[in-house]
N, C-alpha and C positions, 0 to 999 in steps of 0.2 A: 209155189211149189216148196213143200220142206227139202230141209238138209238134202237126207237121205235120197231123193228122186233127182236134188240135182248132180250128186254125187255118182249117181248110178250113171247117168246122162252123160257125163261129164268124163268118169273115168277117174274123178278127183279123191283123192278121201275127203272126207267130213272135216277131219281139222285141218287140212289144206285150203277148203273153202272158209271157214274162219279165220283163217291166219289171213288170207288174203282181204278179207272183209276187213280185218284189224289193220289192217296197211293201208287200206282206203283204196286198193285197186278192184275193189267189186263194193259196190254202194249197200251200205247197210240195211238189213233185210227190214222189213216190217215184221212186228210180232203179234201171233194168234193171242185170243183171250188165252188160251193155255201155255204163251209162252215159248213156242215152236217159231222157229223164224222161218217167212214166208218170201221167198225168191221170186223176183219176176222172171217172165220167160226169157227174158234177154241174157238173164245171167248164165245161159249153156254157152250165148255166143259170149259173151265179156271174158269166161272162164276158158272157154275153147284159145280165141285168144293169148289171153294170158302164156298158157303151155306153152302154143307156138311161137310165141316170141321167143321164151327162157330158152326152148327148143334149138333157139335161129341163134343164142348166145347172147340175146336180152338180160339184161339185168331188173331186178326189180322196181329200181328207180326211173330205168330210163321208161320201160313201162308204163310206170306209173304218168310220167312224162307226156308221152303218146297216148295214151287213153283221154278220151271225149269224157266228159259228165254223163252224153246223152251218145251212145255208142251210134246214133245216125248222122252225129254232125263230126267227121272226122275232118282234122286240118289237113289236108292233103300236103301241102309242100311240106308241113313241117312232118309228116309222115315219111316221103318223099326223101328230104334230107335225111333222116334217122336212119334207114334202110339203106341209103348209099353210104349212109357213113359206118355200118354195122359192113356192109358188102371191103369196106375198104379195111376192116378192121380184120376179117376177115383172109384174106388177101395177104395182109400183113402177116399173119400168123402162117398161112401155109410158107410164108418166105421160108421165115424162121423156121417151118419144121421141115422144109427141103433142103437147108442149109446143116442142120441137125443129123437128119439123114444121113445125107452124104460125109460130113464127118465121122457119124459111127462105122460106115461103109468102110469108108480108108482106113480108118482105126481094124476093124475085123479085118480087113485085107492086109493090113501090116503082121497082125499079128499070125495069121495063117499062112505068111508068105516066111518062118522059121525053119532055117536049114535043118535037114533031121537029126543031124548032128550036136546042134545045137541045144545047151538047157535051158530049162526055163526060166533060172535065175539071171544069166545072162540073155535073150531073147526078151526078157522085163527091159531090161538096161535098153537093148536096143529100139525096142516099141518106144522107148519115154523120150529117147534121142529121135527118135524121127518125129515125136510129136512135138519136140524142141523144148523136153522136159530134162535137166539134169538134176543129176544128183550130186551135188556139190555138198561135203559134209567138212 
C-alpha cells in the first residue's frame, strides 16, 4: 500500500511514517517502478503499535527495543519485563506528582489562610517562613 493509504489507516502523517522508517522502527518499504514506496499490510499493525507505546510513555528506543523484525515472533518475557518496568516507571512518577500536589496544596492553603489585616508584603515574609524560606540580606 502507498504512503498515503497507510497514513489515512493509520492516523499518521506521511512524514511520520518516514521518520519512523528512517529509525528503523517500521522496515523499509519496497519501491514501485515509479518510485512510490510500497508498505505491507502489517505496517498499520507495526505503526498502530508504535503510537501506543509513545502513548503508554515509550520512548523511541526502547521501542525500537521491543519490536520483532517479523511482528509474529514477539519475545514475550522480554515484552513482559519492559511493560512492568514502564508500569513501575510509571508509579514512580504519579509519587512524585502526588507529593507535588500536595505541596502546592499546603502552599495555596498557607497563603489563603492571611489575616485580613494583614499586607501582602508582610503575608510574602510569612508564606517564605512557613515554607522555611528566609530572607537573610
Amino acid at each position: 500500500m502507498k504512503i498515503g493509504e497507510l497514513a489515512k489507516r493509520t492516523g499518521m502523517a506521511a512524514s511520520a511514517i518516514r521518520f519512523y522508517e528512517s529509525k528503523g522502527l517500521l522496515k523499509v518499504a519496497s519501491r514501485q517502478a515509479n518510485g512510490y514506496r510500497d508498505y505491507p499490510p502489517d505496517a498499520v499493525a507495526v505503526l498502530t503499535i508504535i503510537g501506543d507505546a509513545q502513548q503508554a510513555g515509550f520512548s523511541l528506543d526502547e521501542i525500537k527495543q521491543l519490536l520483532p523484525a517479523d511482528i509474529s515472533s514477539w519475545r514475550h518475557d522480554e515484552l513482559i519485563t519492559a511493560l512492568l518496568r514502564k508500569v513501575a516507571d510509571i508509579e514512580a512518577l504519579e509519587a512524585r506528582l502526588a507529593r507535588s500536589k500536595a505541596h502546592i496544596q499546603s502552599l495555596i492553603q498557607l497563603i489563603n489562610s492571611k489575616p485580613e489585616d494583614m499586607d501582602c508584603k508582610v503575608n510574602a515574609a510569612r508564606v517564605m517562613a512557613g515554607m522555611g524560606i528566609t530572607n537573610d540580606k
